[in-house]
N, C-alpha and C positions, 0 to 999 in steps of 0.2 A: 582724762585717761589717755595712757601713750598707744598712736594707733599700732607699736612695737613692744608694748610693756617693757619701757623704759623702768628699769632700775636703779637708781641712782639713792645719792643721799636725801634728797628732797622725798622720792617716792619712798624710803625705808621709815624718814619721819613720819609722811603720813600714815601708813601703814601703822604705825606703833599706835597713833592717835584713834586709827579706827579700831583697834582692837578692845580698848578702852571703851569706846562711845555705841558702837551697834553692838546690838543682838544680830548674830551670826544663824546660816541655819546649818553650815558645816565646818566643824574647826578639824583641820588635820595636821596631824602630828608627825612630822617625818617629809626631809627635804629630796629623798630620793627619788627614783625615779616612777614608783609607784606612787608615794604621795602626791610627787608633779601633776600625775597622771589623775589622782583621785579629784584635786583639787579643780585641775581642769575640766574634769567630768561632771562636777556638779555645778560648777560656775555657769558651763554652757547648757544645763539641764533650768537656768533661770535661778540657781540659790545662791543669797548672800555667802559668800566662799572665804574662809580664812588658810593660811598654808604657815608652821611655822617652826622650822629648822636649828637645834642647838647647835650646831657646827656650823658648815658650807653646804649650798646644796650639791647633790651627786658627792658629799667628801668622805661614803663609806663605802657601801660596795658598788652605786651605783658610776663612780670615776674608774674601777677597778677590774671590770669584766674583761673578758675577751674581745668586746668593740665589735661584737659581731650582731645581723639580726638572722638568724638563722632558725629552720625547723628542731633541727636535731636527729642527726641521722642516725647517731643510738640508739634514740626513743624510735625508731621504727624496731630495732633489733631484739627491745624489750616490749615489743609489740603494743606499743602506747600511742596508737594511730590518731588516736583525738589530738593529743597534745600536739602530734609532728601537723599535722592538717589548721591546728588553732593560730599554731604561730608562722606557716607559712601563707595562710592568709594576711596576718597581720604582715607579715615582712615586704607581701606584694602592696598594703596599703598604706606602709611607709616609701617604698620606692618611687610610688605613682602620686600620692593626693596628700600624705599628710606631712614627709619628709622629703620630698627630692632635691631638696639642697643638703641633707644632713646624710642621707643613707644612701650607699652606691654597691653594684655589682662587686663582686669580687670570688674571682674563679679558683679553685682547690684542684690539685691534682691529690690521687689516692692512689699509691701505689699497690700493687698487688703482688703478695710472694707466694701465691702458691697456683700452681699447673689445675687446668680441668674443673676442680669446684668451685676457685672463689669468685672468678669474673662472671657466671652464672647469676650465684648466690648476691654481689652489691649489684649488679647490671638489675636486676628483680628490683634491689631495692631501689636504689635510683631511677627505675621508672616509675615505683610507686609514690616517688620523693616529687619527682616532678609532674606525674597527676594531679597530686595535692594538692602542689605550688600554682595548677592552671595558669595564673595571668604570664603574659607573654615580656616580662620585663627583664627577664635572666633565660640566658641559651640552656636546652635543654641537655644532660651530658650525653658526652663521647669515649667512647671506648678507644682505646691506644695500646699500641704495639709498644711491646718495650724501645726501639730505636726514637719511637713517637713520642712516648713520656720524657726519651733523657733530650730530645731538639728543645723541648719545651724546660726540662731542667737538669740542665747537665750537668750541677754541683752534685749531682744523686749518685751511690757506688753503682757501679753496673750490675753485681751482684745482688742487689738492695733488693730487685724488684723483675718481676716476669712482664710486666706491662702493669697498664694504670689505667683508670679512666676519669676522666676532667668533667668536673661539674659546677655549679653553680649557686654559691648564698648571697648574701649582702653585709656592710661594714658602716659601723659608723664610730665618730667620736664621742664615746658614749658621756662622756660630763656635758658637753658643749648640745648634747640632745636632750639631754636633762634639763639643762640649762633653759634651753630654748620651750620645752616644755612649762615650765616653771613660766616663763617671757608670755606664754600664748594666754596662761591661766590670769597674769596682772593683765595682760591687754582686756579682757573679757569683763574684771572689774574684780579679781580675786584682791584680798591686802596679805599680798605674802612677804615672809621678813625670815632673813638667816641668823644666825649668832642668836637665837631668842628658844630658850628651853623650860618646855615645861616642868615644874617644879613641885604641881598636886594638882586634882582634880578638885572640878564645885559640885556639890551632892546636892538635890532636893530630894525629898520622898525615894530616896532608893535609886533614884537615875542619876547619871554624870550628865549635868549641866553645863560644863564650861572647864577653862582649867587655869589653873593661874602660871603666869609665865614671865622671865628673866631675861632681862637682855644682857649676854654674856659679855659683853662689853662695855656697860656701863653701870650694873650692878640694879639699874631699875626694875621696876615690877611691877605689871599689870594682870587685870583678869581679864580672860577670854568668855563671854558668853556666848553658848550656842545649842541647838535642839541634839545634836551629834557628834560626838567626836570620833574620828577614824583615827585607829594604830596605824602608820605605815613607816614602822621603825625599823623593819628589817630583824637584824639579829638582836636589836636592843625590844622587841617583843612583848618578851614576859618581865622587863625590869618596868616598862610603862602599865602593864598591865597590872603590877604589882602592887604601883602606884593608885591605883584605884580603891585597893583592898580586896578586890575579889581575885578569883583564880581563873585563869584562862580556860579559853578549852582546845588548843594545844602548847606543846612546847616548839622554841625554834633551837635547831641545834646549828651552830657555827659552823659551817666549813671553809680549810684556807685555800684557797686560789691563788698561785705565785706564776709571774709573767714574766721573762726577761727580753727586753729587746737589743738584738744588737744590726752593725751597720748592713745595708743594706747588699753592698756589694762582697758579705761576707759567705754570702749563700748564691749560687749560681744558678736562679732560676726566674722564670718570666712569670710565675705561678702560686699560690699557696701549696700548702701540704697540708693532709692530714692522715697520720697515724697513728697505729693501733699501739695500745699498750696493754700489758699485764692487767692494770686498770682500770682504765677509759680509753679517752684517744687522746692525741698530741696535736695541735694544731701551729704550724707555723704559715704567721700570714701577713700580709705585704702591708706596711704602714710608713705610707709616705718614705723617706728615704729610709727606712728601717723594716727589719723582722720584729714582730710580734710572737713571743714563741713559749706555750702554754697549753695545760694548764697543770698544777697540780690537785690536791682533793684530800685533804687529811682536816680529821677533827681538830679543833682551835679552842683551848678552855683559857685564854689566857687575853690581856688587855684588847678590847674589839673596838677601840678607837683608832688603834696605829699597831694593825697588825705586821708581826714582820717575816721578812723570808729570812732562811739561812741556808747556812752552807750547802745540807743536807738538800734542801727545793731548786738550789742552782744546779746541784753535783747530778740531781734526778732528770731536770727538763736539761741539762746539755748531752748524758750516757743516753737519754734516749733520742733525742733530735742526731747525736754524732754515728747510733747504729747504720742511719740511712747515707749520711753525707762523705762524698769522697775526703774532704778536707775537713778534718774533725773542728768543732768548735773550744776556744778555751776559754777561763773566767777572763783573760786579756780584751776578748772580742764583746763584753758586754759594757754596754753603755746606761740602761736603765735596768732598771727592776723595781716591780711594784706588788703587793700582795692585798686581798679583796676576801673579805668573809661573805661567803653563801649565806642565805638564810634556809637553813631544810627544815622543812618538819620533822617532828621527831615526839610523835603522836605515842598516846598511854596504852594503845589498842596496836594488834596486827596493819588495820585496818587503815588507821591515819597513818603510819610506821610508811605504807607503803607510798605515801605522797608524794614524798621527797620533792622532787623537781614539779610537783600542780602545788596551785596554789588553794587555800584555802580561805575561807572568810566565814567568822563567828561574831555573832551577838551576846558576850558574854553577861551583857549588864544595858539594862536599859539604856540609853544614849550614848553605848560605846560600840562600835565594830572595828574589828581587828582585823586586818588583812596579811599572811605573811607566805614563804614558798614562794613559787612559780619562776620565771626567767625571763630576763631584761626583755626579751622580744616580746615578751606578750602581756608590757606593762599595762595596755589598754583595755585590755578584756579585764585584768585582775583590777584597775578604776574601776570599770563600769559594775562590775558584780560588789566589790565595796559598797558602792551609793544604791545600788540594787537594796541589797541587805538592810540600809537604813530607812528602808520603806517605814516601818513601822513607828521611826521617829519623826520621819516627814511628814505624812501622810498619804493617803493613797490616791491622791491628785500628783506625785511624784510624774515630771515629765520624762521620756526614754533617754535615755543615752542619744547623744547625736557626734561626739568623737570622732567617728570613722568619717564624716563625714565636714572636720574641720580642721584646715592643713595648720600646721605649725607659723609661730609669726617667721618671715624670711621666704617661706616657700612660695606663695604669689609673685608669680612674673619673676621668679627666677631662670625658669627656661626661657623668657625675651632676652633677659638679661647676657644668659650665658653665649649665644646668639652674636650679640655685642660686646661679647669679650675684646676683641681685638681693637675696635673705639673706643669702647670705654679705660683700655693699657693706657691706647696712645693720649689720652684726655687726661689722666691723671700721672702722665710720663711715668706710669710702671712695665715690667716685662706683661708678656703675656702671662706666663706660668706663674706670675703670685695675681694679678688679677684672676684667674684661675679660683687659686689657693684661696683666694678672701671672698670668692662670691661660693665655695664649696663649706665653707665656712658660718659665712650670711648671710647670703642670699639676697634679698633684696635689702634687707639689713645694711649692705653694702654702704650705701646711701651715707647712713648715719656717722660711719669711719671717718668718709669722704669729708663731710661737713665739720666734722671733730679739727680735721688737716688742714682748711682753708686757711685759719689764721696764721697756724704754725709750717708749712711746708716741712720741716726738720722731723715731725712727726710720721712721716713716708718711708724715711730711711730705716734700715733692720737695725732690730733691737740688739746692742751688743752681746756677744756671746750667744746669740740663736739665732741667725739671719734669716731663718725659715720664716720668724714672724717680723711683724715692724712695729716701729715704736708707738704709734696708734692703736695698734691692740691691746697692749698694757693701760693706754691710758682711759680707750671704751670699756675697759673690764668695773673700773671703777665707775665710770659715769654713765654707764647703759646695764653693767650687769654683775649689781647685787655685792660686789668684790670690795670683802672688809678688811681683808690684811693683804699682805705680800704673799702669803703663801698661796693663796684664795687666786692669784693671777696666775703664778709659775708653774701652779700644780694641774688647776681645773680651766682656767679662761686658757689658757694655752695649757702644751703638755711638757713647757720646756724640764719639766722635774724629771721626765724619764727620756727626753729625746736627745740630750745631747751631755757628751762624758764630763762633764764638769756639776751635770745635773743642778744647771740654773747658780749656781753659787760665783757665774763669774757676771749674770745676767741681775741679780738678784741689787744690786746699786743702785744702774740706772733702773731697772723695771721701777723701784720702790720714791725716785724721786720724782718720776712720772706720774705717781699717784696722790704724790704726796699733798698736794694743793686742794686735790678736791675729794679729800679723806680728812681734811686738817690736821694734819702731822705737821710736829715740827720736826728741827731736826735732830732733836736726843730720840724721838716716838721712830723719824724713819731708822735710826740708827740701830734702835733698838728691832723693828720688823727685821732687818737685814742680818742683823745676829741671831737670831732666833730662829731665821732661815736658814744659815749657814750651818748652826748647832745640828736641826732637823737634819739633814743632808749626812754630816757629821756620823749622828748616831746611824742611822738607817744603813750608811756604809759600814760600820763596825757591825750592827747588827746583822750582814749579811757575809761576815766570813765567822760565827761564831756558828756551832757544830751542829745545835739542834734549838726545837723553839723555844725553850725555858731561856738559855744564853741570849737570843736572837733577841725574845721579848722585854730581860732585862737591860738589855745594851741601848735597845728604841728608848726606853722608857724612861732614859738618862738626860735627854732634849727636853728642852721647855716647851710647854706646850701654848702656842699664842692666844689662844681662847681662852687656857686659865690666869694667862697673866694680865689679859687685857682688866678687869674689874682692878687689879693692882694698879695700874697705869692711870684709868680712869681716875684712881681716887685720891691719888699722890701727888 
């Protein structure tokens, strides 16, 4: 066992093998970021733990959030005080103990248009926001004079706003936490394996036993035995559940989430934003050299593997981000865009109806629990109430949750680490600011980069076409984490698919022949990952000037998809 939960090809073989040979006493289903979380919940609760992902892990909605961990300052407005209090707990126990190489500060300005009521009315809440929040790991807000909000962002119209006040959530790379999540659960002794989809359940006497499962890459097929199986499929929910035979006891309803980011010095300000909109709010927020600028919120009936944005979700988040900015945005200044299905409740009753954003967890059928709702920041609580819930299949010697109190692999002696940033540049002759970047990344993980480089030096240098990352990343993605195709690198091990205007199609060569030795590609299999990348990129751009989402979703839908080709590949 990797004291890092090494993922590589060696650990995904064995994984496949123990799936086959142990009786499990948890199989969960779903590589997100709730499943990550379940899996790791029970692993360090002492259970034989299995985790296992049809796609990539984080490759639905959990790559595609907002990157934020935040309370929720609307859930005060709809007076949902549990919820804003649940997850800024959890946001202070990510900052401090279980994430501080993954999750950082990151300050909001809120501007304010109206005289006499409104600065009262968020000042109220904002004190309540940071009550809540007690731990002392983010500044508490400040109130600003309008002259004070535009020193801080003077891309703002002067007009936009009467003053503002600056306050304070946290940020992280939401795949790369996933990820890391997923790393903590195989260190602990979980057998987690991506590309492998369950295909039916095992039934004894009326309970789900186990499930039988597909590795979507090579067409094989084993069964999983286990006392439990956890749903944590997100919006795919009731299609697993369906798979059972029985009927759930809620529905999850889709919703889409579209994100564009563009350059950073396209907006003239030292701060995030968040504003208010006809619907929700609008957040624009600092990502690395780029804006993050989101969200949207409409219902999605349409393919929930490769949702897409269109025209209509760019035309939305630029008319309202352009209301406030002196120098309007255009479709020129965008670089990425990515789109994320929600998973809401969407309960038979008033009663579930009102869930929406909490999570729920049902025992629909002996040896199955379902977990679905809630949001990214408070993926820990909604684990622990999962493995909670399978009391009945565990038995009632079930140990407690111990979670909150087991940091992620990477966060040990990362604060020594960062310390010695400046040794550690000149020891491996990089700048400061990417030894920076790669211990904000991995933390003590760092280590493992390093020792990847020794043989190769060449591997130090930036990866063509994204210089942000270096060519060691691409190649630890494959041999440390879990990374089965080319996509699986450009999209989620790094974020080159939204960070830069070519979106990876000029990265997408080298990144794939970096990989290619310790993936066993040849070279028709890399040629082929790299066209198949190119296609993706391809559609997803046409699907994002087409007018609305039936256009958007047929134009996506036009790309091959490398998960159903691979069984082709394999067997040819």
């Amino acid at each position: 066992m990797s004291s890092s939960g090494k993922l590589g090809p060696q650990e995904r073989a064995e994984a496949w093998d123990r799936f086959g040979a142990e009786q499990f006493d948890v199989l969960v289903v779903g590589g997100g970021v709730t499943g990550a979380g379940s899996a790791l919940d029970a692993v360090t609760r002492g259970l034989n733990t299995a985790l296992v992902e049809a796609r990539d892990f984080a490759s639905g909605t959990s790559s595609r959030s907002s990157k934020l961990f935040h309370g929720g300052l609307r859930y005060l407005e709809q007076l949902n005080f549990g919820l804003v209090a649940e997850a800024l707990r959890e946001r202070e126990l990510m900052l401090t103990r279980i994430a501080p190489h993954l999750v950082k500060p990151v300050e909001f300005l809120y501007p304010l248009q109206h005289r006499l009521w409104e600065r009262p009315y968020v000042g109220a809440g904002l004190i309540l926001y940071d009550t809540m929040g007690r731990g002392r790991s983010v500044p508490a807000h400040r109130h600003l004079s309008r002259t004070g909000a535009l020193k801080l962002s003077p891309g703002l119209r002067q007009d936009a706003l009467v003053g503002a006040v600056r306050y304070y959530d946290a940020q992280a790379d939401d795949a790369r936490h996933t990820l890391t999540v997923v790393r903590t659960a195989a260190r602990y002794g979980a057998a987690v394996r991506n590309s492998s989809e369950v295909t039916g359940f095992l039934h004894e006497g009326g309970r789900v036993v186990g499930a039988e499962v597909r590795d979507v890459d090579s067409g094989a097929t084993t069964t999983i035995r286990a006392k439990v199986v956890i749903n944590a499929t997100g919006v795919w929910t009731d299609d697993l559940q369906r798979l059972t035979g029985g009927r759930g006891r809620f529905r999850v309803r889709a919703s889409k989430g579209v994100h564009v980011l563009v350059p950073r010095d396209r907006i003239a300000s030292e701060v995030g934003l968040i504003l208010r909109t006809e619907r929700s709010v609008l957040f624009v927020i600092p990502w690395g050299n780029h804006w993050i600028i989101g969200t949207t919120d409409t219902d999605w009936n349409l393919d929930r593997a490769h949702p897409a944005a269109s025209r209509a979700d760019i035309d939305y988040l630029l008319a309202h981000v352009n209301e406030v900015l002196s120098v309007p945005l255009t479709h020129d200044d965008i670089e990425g865009v990515y789109a994320g299905l929600r998973p809401l409740l969407a309960g038979e009753s008033e009663q579930t109806s009102q869930l929406s954003r909490e999570h729920a967890v049902a025992r629909p059928l002996p040896g199955l629990v379902s977990i679905a709702g809630g949001k990214y920041t408070t993926y820990r609580v909604m684990a622990k109430d999962a493995i909670d819930a399978a009391r009945p299949d565990l038995g009632n010697s079930l140990p407690p949750s111990v979670t909150e109190h087991v940091p992620l692999v990477g966060a040990e002696g990362y604060h020594a680490l960062i310390n010695q940033v400046d040794r550690l540049a000149e020891d491996h002759g990089l700048p400061v600011w990417r030894m920076q970047r790669l211990l904000d990344r991995y933390g003590s993980m760092v280590d493992e980069l390093m020792t990847l480089a020794e043989d190769d030096p060449s591997l130090l240098e930036p990866l063509p076409g994204a210089g942000e990352y270096l060519r060691v990343e691409a190649r630890y993605a494959a041999t440390h984490e879990a990374a089965v195709h080319l996509d699986d690198v450009l999209a989620r091990r790094t974020r080159i698919s939204i960070e830069t205007p070519h979106r990876g199609t000029e990265t997408a060569q080298p990144a794939a022949e970096l990989v290619a030795d310790v993936l066993g590609w040849d070279d028709a299999r890399t040629r082929n990952e790299v066209e198949v990348y190119q296609a993706r990129v391809a559609a997803e751009r046409e699907s994002q000037r087409k007018p609305d989402d039936l256009g958007a979703d047929a134009e996506r839908l036009l790309a091959p998809d490398t998960r159903k080709l691979a069984v082709g590949r394999a067997m040819g």
